[in-house]
Wavefront OBJ file of the C-alpha trace (Angstrom):
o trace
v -19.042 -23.983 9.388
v -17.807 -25.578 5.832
v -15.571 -22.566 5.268
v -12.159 -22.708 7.679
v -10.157 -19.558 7.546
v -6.115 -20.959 7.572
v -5.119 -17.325 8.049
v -3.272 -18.209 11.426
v -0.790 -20.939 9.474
v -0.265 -18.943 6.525
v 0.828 -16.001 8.960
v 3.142 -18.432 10.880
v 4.678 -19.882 7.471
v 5.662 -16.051 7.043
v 6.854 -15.854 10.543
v 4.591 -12.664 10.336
v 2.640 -10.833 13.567
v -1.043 -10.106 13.871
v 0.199 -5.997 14.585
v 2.224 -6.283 11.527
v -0.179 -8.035 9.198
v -2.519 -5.545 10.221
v -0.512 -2.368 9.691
v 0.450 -3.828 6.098
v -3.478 -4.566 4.727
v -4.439 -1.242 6.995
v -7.486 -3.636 9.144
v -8.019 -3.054 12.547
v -6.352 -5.670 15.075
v -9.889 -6.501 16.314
v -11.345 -6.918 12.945
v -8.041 -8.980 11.438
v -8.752 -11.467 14.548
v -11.775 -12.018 13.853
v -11.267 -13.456 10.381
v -8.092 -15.035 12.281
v -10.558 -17.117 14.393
v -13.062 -18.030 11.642
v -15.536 -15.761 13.382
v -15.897 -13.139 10.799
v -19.304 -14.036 8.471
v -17.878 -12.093 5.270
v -14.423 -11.046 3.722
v -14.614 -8.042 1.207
v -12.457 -9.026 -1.871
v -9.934 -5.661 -1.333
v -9.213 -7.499 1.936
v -8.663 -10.938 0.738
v -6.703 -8.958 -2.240
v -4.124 -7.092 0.529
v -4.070 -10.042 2.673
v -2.667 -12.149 -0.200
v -0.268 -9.818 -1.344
v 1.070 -9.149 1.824
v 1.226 -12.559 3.118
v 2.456 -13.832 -0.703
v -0.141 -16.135 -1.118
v -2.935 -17.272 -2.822
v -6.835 -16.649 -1.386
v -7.189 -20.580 -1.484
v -4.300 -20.561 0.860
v -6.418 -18.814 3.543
v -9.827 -19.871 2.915
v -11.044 -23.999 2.546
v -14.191 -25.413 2.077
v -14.812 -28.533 4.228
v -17.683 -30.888 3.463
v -20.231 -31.170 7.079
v -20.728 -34.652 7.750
l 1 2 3 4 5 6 7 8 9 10 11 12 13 14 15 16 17 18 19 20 21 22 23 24 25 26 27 28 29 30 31 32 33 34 35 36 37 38 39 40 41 42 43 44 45 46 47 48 49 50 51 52 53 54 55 56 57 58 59 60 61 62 63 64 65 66 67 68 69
């Protein structure tokens, strides 16, 4: 998949936890890990929006296009 979902490193950068990430952008564990491991096929913009604030970061911070090949 083109798209790769950095969530994991920007969450380690902020020496943040996947039960407190979730508790600030109010997302279930199971459905935060799922974007965590690129397996999620959408992100609604309110999400991306609380992610980013709570992780102080920009959206192309989590999400990066890569060319296939």
């Amino acid at each position: 998949m083109p798209i790769i979902v950095n969530l994991d490193v920007m969450m380690a950068k902020r020496k943040m936890s996947l039960n407190e990430l979730s508790e600030k952008v109010e997302l279930t564990l199971s459905n935060l890990s799922i974007l965590k491991t690129g397996k999620a096929k959408a992100i609604r913009f309110s999400t991306l929006e609380a992610i980013c604030q709570a992780l102080d970061c920009q959206p192309g911070d989590i999400l990066e296009y890569v060319e296939n090949k």
